[in-house]
VEXDO-192694 format. One record per residue: residue number from 1; x, y, z negated of N, C-alpha, C in turn. Coordinates in Angstrom, 1 decimal, padded with zeros to 4 digits. Each point is the difference from the previous one (the first is absolute). Last residue first. Layout:
# VEXDO-192694
num  n.c1  n.c2  n.c3  ca.c1  ca.c2  ca.c3  c.c1  c.c2  c.c3
NUM  X  Y  Z  X  Y  Z  X  Y  Z $
...
//
This chain:
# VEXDO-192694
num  n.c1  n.c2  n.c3  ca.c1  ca.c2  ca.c3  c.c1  c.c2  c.c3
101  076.1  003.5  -004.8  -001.1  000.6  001.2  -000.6  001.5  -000.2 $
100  003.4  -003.5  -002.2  -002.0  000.1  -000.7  -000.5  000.8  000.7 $
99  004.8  -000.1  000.6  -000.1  -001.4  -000.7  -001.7  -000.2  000.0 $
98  002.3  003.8  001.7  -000.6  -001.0  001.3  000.3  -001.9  -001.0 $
97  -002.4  005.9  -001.1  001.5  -001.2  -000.9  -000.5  -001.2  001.5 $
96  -000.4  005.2  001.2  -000.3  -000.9  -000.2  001.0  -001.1  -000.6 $
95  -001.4  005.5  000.2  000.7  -000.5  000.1  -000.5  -002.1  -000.4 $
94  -001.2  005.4  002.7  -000.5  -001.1  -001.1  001.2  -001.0  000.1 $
93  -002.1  005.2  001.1  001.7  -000.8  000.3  -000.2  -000.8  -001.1 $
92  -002.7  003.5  003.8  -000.2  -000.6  -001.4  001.2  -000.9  -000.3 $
91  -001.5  003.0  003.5  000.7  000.0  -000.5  -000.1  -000.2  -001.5 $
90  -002.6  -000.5  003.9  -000.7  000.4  -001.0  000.9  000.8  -001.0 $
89  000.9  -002.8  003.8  -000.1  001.3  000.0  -000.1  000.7  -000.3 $
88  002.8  -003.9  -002.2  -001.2  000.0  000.8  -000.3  001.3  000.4 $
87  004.5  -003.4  -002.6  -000.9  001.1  000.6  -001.2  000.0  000.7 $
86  002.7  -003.4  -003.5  -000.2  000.3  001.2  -000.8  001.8  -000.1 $
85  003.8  -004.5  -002.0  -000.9  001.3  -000.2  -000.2  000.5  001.3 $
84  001.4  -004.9  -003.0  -000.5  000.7  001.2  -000.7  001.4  -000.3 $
83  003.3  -004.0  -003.0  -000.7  001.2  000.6  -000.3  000.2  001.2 $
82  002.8  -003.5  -001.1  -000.8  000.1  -001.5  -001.4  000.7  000.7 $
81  005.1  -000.6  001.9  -001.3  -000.2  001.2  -001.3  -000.6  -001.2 $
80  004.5  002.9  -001.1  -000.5  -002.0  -000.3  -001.0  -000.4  000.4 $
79  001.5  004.8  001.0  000.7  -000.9  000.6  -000.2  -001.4  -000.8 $
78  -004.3  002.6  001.1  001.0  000.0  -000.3  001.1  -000.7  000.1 $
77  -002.7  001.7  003.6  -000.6  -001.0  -001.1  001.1  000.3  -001.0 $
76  -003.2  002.4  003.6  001.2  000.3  -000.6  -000.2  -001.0  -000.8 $
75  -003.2  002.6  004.3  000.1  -001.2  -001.2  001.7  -000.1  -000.2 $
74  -004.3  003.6  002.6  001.5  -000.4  -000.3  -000.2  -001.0  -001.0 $
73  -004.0  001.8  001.6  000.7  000.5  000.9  001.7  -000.3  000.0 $
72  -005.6  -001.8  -000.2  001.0  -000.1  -001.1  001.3  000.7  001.1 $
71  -005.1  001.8  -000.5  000.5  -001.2  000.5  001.6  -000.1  -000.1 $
70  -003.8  000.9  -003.5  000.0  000.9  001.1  001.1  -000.9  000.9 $
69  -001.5  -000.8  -004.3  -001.0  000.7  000.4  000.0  000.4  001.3 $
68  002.2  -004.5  -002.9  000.6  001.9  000.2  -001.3  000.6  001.0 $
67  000.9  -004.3  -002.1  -000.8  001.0  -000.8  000.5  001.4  000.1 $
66  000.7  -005.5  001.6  -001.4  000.9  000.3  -000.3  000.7  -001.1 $
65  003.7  -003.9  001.5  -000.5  000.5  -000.9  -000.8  001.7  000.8 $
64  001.6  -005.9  000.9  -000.6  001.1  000.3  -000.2  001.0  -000.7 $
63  003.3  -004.5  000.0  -001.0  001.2  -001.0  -000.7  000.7  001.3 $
62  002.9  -004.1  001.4  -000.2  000.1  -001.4  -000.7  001.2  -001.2 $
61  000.2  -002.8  005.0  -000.6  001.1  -000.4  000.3  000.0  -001.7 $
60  003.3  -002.3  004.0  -001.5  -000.2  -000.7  -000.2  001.1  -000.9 $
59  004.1  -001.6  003.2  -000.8  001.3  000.0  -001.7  -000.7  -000.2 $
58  004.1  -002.4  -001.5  -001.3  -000.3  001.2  -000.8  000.8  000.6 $
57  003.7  001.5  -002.4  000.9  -001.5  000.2  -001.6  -000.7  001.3 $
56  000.1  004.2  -002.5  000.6  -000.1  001.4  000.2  -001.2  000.5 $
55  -004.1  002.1  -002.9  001.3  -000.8  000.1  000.7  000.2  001.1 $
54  -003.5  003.7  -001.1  000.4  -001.4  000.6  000.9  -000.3  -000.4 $
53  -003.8  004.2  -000.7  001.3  -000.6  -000.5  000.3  -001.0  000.2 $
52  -003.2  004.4  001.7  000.2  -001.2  -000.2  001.4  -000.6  -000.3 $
51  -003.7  004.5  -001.1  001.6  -000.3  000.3  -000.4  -001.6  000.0 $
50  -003.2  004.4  001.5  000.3  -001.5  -000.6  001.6  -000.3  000.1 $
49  -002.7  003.5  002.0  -000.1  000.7  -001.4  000.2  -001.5  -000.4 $
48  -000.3  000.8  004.3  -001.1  -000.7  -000.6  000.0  000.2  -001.4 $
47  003.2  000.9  003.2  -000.6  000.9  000.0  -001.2  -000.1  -001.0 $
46  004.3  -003.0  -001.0  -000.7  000.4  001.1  -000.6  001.7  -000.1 $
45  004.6  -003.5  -002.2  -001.2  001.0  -000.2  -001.1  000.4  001.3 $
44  003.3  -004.3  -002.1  -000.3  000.7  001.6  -001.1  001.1  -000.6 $
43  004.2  -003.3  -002.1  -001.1  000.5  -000.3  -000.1  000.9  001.1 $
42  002.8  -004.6  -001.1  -000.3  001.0  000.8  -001.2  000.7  -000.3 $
41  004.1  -003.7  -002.6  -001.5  000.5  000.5  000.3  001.2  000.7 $
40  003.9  -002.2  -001.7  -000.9  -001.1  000.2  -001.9  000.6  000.4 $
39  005.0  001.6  -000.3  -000.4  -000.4  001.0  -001.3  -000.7  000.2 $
38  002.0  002.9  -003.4  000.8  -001.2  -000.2  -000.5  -000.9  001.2 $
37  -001.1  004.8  -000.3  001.0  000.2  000.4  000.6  -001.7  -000.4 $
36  -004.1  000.6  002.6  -000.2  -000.3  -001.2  002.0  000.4  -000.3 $
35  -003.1  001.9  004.3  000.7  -001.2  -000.7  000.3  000.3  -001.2 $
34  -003.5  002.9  003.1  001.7  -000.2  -000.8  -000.1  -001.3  -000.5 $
33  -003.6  003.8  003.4  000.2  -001.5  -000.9  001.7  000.0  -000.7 $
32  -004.4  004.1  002.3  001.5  -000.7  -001.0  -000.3  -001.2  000.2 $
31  -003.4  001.7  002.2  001.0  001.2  -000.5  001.2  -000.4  000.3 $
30  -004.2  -002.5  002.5  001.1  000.0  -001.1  000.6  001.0  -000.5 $
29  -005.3  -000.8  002.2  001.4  -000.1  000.4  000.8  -000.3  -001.1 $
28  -004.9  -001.4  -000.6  000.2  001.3  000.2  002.0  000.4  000.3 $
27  -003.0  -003.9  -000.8  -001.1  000.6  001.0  000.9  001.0  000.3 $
26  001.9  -004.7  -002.2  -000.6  001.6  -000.2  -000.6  000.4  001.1 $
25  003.0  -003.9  -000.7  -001.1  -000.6  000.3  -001.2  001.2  -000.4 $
24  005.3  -002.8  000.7  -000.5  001.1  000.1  -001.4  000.9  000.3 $
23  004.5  -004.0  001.9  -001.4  000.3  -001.0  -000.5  001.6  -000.7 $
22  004.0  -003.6  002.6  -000.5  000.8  000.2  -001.6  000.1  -000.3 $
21  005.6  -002.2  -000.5  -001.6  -000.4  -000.4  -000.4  001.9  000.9 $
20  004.6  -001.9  001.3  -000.6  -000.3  -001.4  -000.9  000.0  -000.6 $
19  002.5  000.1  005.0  -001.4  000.1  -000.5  000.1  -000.5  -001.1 $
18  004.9  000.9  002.0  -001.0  -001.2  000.0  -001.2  000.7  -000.6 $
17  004.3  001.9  003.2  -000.8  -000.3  -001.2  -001.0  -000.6  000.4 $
16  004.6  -000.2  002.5  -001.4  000.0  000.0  -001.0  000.0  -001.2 $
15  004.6  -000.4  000.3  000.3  000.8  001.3  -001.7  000.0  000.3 $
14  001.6  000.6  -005.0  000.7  -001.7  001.2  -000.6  000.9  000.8 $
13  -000.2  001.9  -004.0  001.7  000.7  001.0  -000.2  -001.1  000.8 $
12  -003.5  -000.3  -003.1  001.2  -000.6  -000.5  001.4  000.8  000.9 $
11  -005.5  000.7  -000.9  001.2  000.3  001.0  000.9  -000.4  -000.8 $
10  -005.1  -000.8  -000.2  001.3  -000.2  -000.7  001.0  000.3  000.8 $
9  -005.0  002.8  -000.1  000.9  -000.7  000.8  001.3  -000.8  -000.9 $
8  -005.4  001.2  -000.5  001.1  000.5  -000.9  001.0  -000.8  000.9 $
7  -005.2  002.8  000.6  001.1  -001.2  000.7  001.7  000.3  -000.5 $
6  -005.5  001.7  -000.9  001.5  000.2  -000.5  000.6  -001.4  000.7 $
5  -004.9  002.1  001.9  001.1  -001.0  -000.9  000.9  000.6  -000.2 $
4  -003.8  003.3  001.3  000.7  -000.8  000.6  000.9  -001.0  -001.2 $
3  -003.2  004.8  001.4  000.0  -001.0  -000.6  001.2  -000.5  000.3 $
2  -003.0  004.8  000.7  001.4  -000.8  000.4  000.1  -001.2  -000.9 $
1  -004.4  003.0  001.9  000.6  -000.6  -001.2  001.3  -000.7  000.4 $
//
């Protein structure tokens, strides 16, 4: 089983990046992840058939959502970072409000 943290680097262009959080907490690898296009959240699709959704500012959990059958294989936000749409094997195509999860 492949696992592991998301380790988010700040690279500013300085001559050494800095460790910005690292967290992350599935059984089952990562597909996809994407930033939010107004910067402020990160959604991570797994194999686990789960999408997780974080702040950026603390990378804290702000949704989990769980209703694709199969494991998640692409994510797309819109451009007012409103929406989230995702894929799964199953090829199913759900679309999320990231006001109400």
């Amino acid at each position: 089983m492949k696992k592991g943290p998301i380790t988010i680097i700040n690279d500013k262009f300085e001559i050494q990046s800095q460790l910005s959080g690292q967290f992350y907490k599935r059984k089952s690898w990562i597909q996809d992840l994407k930033f939010s296009p107004d910067g402020k959240m990160l959604a991570v699709g797994s194999h686990d058939n789960i999408i997780d959704v974080y702040t950026v500012q603390k990378f804290t959990k702000k949704f989990y959502l769980k209703k694709h059958s199969s494991a998640i294989t692409h994510l797309d936000w819109s451009e007012n970072s409103e929406y989230l749409h995702s894929n799964c094997q199953a090829q199913e195509l759900l679309y999320w409000d990231m006001s109400t999860g």
